[in-house]
N, C-alpha and C positions, 0 to 999 in steps of 0.2 A: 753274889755279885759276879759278873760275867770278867773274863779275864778285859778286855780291852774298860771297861767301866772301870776297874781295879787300875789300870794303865794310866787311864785321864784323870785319876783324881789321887793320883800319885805328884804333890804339888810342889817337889824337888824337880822331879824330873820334866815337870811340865815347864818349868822356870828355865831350865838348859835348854828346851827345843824352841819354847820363844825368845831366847838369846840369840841361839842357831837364826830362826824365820824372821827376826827387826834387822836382825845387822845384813843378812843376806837382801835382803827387800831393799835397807838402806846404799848396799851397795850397787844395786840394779839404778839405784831413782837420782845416784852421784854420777854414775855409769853415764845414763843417757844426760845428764845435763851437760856433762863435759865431752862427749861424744854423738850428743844430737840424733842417738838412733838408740834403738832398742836391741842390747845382745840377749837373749833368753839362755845365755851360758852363764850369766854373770847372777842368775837368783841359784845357781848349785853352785857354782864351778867356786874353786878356792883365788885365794890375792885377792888386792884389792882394800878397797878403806870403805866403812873399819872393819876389823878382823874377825869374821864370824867363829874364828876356833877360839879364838880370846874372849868374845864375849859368850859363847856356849860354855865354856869350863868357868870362867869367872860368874857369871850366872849360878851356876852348879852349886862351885865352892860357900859363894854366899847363901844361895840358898838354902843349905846345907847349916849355916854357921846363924841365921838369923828365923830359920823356920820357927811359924808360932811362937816365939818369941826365946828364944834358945836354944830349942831342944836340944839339939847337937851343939855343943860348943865349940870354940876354937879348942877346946882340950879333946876333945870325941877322936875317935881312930875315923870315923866320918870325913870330919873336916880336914885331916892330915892326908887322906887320898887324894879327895878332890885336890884340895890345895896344890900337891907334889904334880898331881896330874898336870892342872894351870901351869905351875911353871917349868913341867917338861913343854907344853905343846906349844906354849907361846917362846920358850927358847927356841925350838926348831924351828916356828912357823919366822922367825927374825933371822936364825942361822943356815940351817942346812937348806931348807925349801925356798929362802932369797936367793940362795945360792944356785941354787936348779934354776930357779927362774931366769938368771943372770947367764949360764949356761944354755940356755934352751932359745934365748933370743941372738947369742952368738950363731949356737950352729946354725938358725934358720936365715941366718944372713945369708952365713958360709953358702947353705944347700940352697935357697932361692933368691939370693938377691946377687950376691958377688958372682966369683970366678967359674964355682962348679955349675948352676945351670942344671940342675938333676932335674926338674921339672917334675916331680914327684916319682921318678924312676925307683927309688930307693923306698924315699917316703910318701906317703899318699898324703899326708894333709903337713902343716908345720907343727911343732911341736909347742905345748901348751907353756906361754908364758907368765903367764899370773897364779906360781903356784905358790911365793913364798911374803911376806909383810915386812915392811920397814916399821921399826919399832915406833913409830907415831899412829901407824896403824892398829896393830897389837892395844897399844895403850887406849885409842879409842874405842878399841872391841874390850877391852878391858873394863874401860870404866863406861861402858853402853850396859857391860853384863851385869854387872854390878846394882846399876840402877835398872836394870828390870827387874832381876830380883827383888827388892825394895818397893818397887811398884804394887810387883806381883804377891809378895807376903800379904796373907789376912788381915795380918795386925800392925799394919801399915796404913789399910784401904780402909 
């Protein structure tokens, strides 16, 4: 078996990237309905509802914890990784990275909309606002992950 053959039918991991590519896609297809145009930052770019780090680690974790019908249990050192990972990334994607985000729409006032006028003197573009999730985001990327996992199990389908 060729190393990428070994990679796609590795059915954990395939279950985190199609968490990643539903919630990402989902959030381009919310994007333009509330914004009426098409941003092609918004199928990579992080922010946004639902939370594609929530639902790729939630993904994961489940996957992980209901593969072929157990394999790894909520007791496996498996599912205690994935798990701790989930609730590092969805804590920060709620604390530290809202918090950038909230910052980053300040300064871009400050440098192109109010007083200073830099005109991109300083910076060449504004800085990226949608890096961080409000925990109703998080929780929809959470339980998006969840349920694709569930989809995506064998012994589900």
């Amino acid at each position: 078996m060729t190393f990428f053959q070994e990679l796609t039918s590795n059915q954990t991991l395939m279950t985190g990237v199609t968490g990643w590519v539903v919630a990402q896609v989902l959030k381009t297809i919310l994007d333009i309905g509330l914004n009426h145009s098409f941003n092609p930052e918004r199928l990579v770019g992080s922010g946004g509802m639902p939370s594609s780090h929530s639902s790729t680690v939630c993904s994961l974790a489940t996957a992980l914890t209901t593969a072929s019908g157990m394999k790894y249990g909520v007791g496996s050192f498996e599912f205690s990784i994935s798990f701790i990972l989930a609730m590092v990334v969805m804590y920060d994607a709620i604390g530290v990275r809202q918090e950038t985000g909230k910052q980053a729409r300040v300064l871009n006032r400050l440098l192109f909309d109010d007083f200073l006028k830099l005109d991109g003197v300083v910076l060449q573009e504004k800085l990226k606002e949608y890096v961080g999730h409000t925990p109703i985001q998080v929780a929809a990327g959470a339980i998006l992950g969840i349920l694709i996992a569930f989809i995506l199990d064998p012994m589900f389908i």
